[in-house]
C-alpha positions, 0 to 999 in steps of 0.5 A, spaced: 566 370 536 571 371 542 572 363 544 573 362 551 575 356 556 572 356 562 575 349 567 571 348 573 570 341 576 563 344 579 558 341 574 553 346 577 558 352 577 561 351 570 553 350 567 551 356 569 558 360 567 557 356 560 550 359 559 551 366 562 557 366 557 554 364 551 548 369 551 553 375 551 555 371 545 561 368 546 564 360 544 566 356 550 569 351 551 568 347 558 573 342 562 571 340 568 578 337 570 585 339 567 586 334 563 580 335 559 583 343 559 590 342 557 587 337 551 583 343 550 589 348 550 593 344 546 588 343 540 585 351 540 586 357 541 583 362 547 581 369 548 581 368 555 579 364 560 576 361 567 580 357 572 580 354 578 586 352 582 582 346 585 582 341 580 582 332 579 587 329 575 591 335 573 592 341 578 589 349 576 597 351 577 599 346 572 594 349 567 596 356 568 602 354 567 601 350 560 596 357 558 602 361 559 606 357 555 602 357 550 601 366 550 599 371 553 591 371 553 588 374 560 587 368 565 580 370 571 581 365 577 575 362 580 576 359 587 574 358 594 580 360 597 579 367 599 585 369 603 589 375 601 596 371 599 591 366 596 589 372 592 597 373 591 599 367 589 595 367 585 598 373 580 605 371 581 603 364 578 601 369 572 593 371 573 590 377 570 584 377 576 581 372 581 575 372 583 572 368 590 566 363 590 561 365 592 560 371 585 554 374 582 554 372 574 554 379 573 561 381 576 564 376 573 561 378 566 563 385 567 570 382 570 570 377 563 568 383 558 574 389 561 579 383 561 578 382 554 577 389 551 583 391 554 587 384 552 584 386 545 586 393 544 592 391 547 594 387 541 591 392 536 595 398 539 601 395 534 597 391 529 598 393 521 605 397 523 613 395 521 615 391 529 619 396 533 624 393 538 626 398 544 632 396 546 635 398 554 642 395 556 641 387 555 633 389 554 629 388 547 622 390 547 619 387 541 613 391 540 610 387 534 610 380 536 611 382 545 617 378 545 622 380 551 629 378 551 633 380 557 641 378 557 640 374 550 635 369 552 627 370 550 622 371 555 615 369 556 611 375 560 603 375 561 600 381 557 600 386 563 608 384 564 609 387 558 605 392 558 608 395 564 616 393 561 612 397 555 610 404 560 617 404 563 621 403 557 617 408 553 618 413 558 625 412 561 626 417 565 619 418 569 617 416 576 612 413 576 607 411 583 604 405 584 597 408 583 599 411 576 602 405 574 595 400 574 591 407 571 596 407 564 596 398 565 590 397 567 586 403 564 581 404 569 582 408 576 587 405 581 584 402 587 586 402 594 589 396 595 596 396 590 598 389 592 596 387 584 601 393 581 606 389 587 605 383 585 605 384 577 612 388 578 615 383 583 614 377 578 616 381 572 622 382 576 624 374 577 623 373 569 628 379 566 632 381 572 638 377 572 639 378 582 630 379 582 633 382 589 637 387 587 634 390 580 638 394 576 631 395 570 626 395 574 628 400 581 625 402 587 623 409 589 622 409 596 616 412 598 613 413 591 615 408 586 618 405 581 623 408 575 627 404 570 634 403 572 640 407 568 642 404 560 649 405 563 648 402 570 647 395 566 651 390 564 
């Protein structure tokens, strides 16, 4: 049984996202302030979870940050705010979706059960086989244990900034357009709005790129998209 955290202050919205959930058969935990969730965080583990950035004691930034500490399970925020760079900042502190309130309970289980399909064949596509570590430059790929070590140091990266580094590292030599790179990630058709891939490949950036302004991994096609930067060019 998947087990999901849903943390929302809202007692009336957390009953009924908890009731849904468990009548597709799924275990929840629910928080109702961060403190509550980052004790939960610290004592359990999660297939996913339900945030919201407004919360008492403890902030929903901090909690994201404390799940991203911890792994790489998909992160849907559910807020009020529903402005475009509220949106984004939500994907740059590390969330897989954002939802706006108010949301229809079955948006959200469908948006629950895609990320969770897709996080859990993303951890069996290696699952029984001998790790393999992709190496470019000063950049190691271990696809067994999703670790990514940039310039000797170990990064934590969110399971779709892996699998982006994944695409580009797999296929070196490739140009690939932003619509393309949400259809291979994402496993779904692209949408006309690219800010999502924009976002995710700008805060891949900041954690492996040693100047995030001037990449040398993860480069710029201007006018179509990104490739991976030369072995050679790096240092």
């Amino acid at each position: 049984m998947k087990k999901i955290l849903v943390v929302e202050d809202d007692i009336e919205i957390n009953q009924l996202v908890t009731k849904y959930l468990e009548k597709e058969g799924f275990a929840i935990h629910s928080a109702y302030d961060g403190k509550e969730a980052l004790t939960y965080i610290a004592n359990h583990e999660y297939q996913l979870a339900i945030l919201d950035l407004m919360l008492p004691q403890v902030d929903g930034q901090e909690v994201l940050r404390k799940i991203r500490a911890k792994g790489t399970i998909p992160v849907i925020i559910l807020s009020a705010k529903d402005r475009e760079m509220d949106k984004i900042r939500g994907l740059e502190l590390g969330a897989d979706d954002y939802m706006t309130k108010p949301f229809t309970i079955g948006e959200l289980l469908a948006r629950v059960k895609a990320q969770l399909r897709r996080y859990m064949d993303f951890n069996s596509e290696t699952a029984g086989f001998e790790a393999e570590v992709i190496k470019h430059g000063d950049l190691e790929l271990h696809t067994n244990t999703f670790e990514v070590i940039a310039d000797g140091r170990r990064k934590s990266l969110t399971a779709k900034e892996f699998a982006i580094l994944k695409l580009f590292l797999t296929h070196p030599t490739r140009v690939f357009s932003k619509s393309q790179i949400f259809e291979f990630v994402w496993r779904e058709e692209s949408i006309s709005d690219d800010n999502t891939v924009m976002v995710h490949i700008n805060r891949l950036r900041a954690k492996i790129e040693k100047d995030p302004s001037n990449p040398v991994y993860i480069q710029t096609v201007w006018g179509f998209g990104y490739k991976l930067g030369e072995s050679g060019n790096i240092c």
